[in-house]
C-alpha positions in Angstrom: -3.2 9.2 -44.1 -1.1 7.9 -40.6 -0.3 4.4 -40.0 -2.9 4.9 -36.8 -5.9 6.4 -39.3 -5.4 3.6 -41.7 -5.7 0.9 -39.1 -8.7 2.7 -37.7 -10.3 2.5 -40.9 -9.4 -0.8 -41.1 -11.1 -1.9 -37.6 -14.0 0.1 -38.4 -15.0 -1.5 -42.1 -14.8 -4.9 -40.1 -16.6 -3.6 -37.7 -19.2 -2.2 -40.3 -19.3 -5.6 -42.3 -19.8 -7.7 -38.9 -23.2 -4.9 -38.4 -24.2 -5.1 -41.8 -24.6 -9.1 -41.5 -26.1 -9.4 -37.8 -28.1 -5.8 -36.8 -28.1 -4.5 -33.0 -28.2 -6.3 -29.8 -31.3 -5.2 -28.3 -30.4 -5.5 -24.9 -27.8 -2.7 -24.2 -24.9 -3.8 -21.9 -24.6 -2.5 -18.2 -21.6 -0.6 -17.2 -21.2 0.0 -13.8 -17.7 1.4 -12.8 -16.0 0.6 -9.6 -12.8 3.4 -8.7 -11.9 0.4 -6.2 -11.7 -2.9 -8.0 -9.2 -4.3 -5.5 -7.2 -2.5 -6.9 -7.1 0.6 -5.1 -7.0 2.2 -1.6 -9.4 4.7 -0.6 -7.7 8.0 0.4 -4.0 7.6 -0.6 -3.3 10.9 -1.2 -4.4 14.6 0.5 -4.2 17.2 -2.1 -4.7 21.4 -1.9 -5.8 21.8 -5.5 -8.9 21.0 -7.5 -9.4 18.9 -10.6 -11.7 19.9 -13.0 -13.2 17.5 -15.5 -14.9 19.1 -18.9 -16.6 16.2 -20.1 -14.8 14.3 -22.9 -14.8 14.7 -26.5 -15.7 11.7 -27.8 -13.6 11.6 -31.1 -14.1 7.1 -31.5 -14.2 6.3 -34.8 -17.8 4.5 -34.7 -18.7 7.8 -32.9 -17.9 9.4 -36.0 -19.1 7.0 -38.3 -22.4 6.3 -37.0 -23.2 9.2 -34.9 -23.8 6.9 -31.7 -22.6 7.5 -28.1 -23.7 4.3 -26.8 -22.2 1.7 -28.7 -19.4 -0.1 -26.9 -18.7 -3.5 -28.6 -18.7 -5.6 -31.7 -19.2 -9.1 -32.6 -22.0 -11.5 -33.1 -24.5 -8.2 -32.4 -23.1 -4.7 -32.5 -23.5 -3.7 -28.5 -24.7 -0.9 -26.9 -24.0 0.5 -23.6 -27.2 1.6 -21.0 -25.1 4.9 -20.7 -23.6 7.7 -22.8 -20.0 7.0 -22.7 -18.1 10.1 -23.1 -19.8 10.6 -20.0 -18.8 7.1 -18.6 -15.3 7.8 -18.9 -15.6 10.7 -17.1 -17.2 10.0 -14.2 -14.6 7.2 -13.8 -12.3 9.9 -13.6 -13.9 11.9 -11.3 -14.3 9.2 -9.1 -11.3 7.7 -8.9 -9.7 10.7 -8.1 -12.2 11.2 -5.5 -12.1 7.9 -4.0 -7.9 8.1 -4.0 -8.3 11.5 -1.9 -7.9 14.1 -4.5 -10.4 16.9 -4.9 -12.1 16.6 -8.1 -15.5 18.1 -9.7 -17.0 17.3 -12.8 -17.8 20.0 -15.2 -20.7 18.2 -16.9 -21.9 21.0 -18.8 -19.5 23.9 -20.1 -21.0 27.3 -21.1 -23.4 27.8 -24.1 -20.6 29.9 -26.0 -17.7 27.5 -25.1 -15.3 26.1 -27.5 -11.8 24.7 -27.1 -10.9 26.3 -30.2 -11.1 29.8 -28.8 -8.5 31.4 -26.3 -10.6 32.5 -23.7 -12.3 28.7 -22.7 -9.9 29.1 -19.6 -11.3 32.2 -18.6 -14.3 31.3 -19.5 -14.1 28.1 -17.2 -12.5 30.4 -14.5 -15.2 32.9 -14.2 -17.9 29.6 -13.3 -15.2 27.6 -11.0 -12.8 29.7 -9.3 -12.0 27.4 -6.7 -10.7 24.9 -9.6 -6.7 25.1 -9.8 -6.6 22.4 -13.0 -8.8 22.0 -16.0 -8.5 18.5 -17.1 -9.6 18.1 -21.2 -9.9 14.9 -22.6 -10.3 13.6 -26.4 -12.1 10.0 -26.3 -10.2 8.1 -29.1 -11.2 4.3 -28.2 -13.3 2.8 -25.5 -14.8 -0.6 -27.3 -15.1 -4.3 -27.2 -14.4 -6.9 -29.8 -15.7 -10.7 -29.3 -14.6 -13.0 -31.6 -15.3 -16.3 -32.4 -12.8 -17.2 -35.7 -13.4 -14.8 -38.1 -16.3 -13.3 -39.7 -18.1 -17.1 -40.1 -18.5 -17.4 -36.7 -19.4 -13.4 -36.2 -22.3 -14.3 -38.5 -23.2 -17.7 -37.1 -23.2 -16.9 -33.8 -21.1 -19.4 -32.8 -19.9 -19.1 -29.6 -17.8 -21.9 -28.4 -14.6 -20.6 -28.8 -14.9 -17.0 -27.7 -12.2 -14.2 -27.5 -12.3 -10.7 -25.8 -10.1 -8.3 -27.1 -11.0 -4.8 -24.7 -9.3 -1.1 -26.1 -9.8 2.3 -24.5 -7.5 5.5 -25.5 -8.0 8.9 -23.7 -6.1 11.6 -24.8 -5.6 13.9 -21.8 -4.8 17.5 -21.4 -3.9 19.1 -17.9 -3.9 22.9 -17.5 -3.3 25.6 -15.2 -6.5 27.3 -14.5 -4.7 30.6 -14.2 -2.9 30.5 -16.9 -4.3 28.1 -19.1 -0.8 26.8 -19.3 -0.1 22.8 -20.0 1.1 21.3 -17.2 1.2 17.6 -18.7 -0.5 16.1 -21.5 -0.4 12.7 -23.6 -2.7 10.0 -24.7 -2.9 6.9 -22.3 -4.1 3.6 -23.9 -4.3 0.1 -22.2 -5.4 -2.8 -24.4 -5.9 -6.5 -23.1 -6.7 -10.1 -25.0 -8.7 -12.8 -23.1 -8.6 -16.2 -25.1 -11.1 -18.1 -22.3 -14.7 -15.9 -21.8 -17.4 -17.0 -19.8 -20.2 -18.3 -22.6 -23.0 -17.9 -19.9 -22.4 -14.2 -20.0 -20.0 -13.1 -22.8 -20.5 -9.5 -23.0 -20.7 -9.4 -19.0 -17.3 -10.4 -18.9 -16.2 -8.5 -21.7 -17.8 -5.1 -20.1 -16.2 -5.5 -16.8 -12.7 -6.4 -18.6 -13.4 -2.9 -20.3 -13.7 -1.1 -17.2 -10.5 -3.2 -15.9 -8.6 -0.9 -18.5 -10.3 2.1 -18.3 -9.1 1.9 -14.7 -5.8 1.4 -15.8 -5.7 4.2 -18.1 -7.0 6.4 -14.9 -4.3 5.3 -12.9 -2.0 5.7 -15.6 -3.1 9.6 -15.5 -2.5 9.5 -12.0 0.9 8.4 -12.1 1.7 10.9 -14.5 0.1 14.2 -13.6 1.1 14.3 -10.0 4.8 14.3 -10.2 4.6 17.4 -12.9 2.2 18.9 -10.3 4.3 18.7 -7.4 7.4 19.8 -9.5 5.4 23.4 -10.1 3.7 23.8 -6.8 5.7 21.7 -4.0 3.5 20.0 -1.1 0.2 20.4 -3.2 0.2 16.9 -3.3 1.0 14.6 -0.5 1.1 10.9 -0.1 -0.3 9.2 2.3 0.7 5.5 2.4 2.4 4.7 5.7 -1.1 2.9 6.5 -1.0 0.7 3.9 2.3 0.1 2.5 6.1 0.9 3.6 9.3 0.6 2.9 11.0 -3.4 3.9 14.1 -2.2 6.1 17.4 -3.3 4.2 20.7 -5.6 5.5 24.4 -3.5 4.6 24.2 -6.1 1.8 20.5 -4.8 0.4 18.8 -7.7 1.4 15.6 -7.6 3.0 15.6 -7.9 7.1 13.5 -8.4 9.7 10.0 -10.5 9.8 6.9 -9.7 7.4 4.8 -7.6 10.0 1.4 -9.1 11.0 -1.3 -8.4 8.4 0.9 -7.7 5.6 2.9 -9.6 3.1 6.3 -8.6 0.9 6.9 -8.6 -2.5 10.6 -8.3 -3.8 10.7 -6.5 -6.7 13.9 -7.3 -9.4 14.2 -5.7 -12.5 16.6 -6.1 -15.2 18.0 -3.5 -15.7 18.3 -2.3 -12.2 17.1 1.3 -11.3 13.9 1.4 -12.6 11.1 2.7 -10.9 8.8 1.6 -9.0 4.7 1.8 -8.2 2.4 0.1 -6.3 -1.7 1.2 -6.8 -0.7 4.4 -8.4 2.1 5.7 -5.6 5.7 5.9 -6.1 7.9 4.1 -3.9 11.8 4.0 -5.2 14.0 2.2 -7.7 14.2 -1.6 -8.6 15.3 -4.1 -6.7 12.6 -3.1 -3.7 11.1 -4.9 -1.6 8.0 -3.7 0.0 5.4 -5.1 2.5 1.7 -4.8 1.4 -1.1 -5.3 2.7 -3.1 -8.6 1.7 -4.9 -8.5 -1.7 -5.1 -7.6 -5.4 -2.3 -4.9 -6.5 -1.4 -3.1 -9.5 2.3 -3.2 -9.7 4.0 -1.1 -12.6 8.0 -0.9 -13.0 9.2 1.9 -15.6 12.9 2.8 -17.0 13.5 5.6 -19.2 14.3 4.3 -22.8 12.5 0.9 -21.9 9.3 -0.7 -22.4 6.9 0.0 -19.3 5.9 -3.3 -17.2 2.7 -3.3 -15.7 1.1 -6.0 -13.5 -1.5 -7.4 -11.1 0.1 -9.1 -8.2 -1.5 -10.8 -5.1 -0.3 -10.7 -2.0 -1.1 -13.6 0.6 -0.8 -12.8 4.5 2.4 -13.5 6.0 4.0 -14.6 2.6 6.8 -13.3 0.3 5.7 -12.9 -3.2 8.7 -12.1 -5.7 8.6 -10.4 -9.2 10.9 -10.2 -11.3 11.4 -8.7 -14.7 13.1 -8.1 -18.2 12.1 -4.5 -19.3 12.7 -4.9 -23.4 14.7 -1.6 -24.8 12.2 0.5 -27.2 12.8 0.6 -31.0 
């Protein structure tokens, strides 16, 4: 048994004991996905090719267990979701991508005969959506909530007054070439966040939309990824459009930023240590650490990546007329 299946098992007989002592919330939680979360900008990109999503496998362990698509949290009550969540985390996909300018489609239902352990799902696929250029495959292996409240006493009491959120969603994603049935990329993407401090007038409110913070993540993450291998086989198939939004601070001989922050925008200055690393801003790639860049006003998701360090991600908000700075130790991985 792997390190990863043992801690599974582990999570899942606490999550078991904390159902076997406190029985189902009857309410089921609403999920309402948002591809923009002020995070985002609509239409950043104008693609040629086609993204097609085959609805997720949803592999969760509690899936498994328990044989239930809806449940989404643990805690005080075991939670349930108002929708089925293989198909949640699809959707989010497809509309992110959407809602970022790519062409996506959602392939809710595959054929009666098809199987991904066969080698003729791609053709399969091909002969219902020519005019898709990817098949996108994803294995649902966490997409859950966990409130606490010190241990199992206070799972069983109820006792709220010192509640904890800890959010985890794991997509294992597969890319291919429709034509070939070829990988083009493929991984597993995983975000997981702790909140100490949640709202007690509407703890599972919160925790639901900090669940859908990281599923959003772990779509952007995809993004970030997938294009770059795209654009490496098929040049131009991807193109970004960002001048709108975002662009390049001009540079003094000695690097430093110059000129004024232009109206309606703001700059961050972006240092890493070490140097070099790259950088992107709401998914697009704009150059190697230190940058500075001027943004528009808002919410962004910054993330700074070195080869053979640890990958920084962060939110960073951007005032009007303001320099924001960030700056950075990127740990070297084990």
């Amino acid at each position: 048994m792997t390190k990863r299946s043992i801690v599974q098992l582990l999570l899942f007989l606490l999550i078991l004991t904390s159902f076997s002592l406190t029985g189902c919330a009857s309410k089921p939680i609403e999920l309402s996905y948002n591809p923009n979360a002020d995070e985002t900008r609509p239409n950043q990109y104008r693609s040629s090719i086609t993204f097609g999503f085959v609805t997720f496998e949803d592999l969760r362990v509690a899936k498994q267990m328990m044989g239930d698509k809806t449940l989404i949290g643990w805690g005080s009550n075991t939670y349930h979701t108002n929708a089925n969540v293989p198909e949640q985390v699809t959707k989010a996909f497809v509309d992110t991508y959407r809602y970022l300018g790519l062409k996506a489609v959602w392939i809710k239902t595959p054929p009666d005969n098809f199987s991904f352990s066969t080698n003729s799902w791609v053709r399969s696929l091909r002969s219902l959506y020519p005019n898709v250029n990817v098949f996108v495959i994803g294995k649902l292996q966490n997409y859950e909530f966990l409130l606490r409240s010190g241990g199992l006493s206070g799972l069983a009491s109820g006792n709220f007054s010192s509640l904890s959120v800890t959010t985890q969603v794991r997509v294992e994603l597969y890319y291919l070439d429709s034509q070939t049935g070829r990988i083009i990329w493929g991984n597993t993407l995983h975000h997981d966040t702790f909140n100490r401090k949640v709202s007690k007038k509407a703890p599972t409110d919160y925790a639901a939309i900090r669940l859908e913070d990281a599923l959003q993540n772990v779509v952007l993450q995809s993004v970030d990824r997938v294009l770059p291998k795209i654009n490496k086989r098929d040049p131009g198939s991807v193109q970004v459009l960002s001048a709108g939004f975002m662009a390049d601070v001009p540079k003094t001989p000695e690097g430093k930023p110059a000129g004024a922050i232009p109206p309606g925008k703001g700059r961050l200055e972006i240092v890493s240590k070490p140097q070099g690393a790259r950088v992107y801003v709401d998914g697009i790639y704009y150059g190697l650490t230190p940058l500075s860049l001027d943004l528009v006003p808002g919410v962004h998701l910054l993330k700074v990546h070195k080869d053979g360090y640890e990958t920084s991600r962060d939110k960073v908000g951007i005032l009007d007329g303001k320099m924001t700075p960030w700056n950075g130790d990127l740990p070297k991985k084990n």
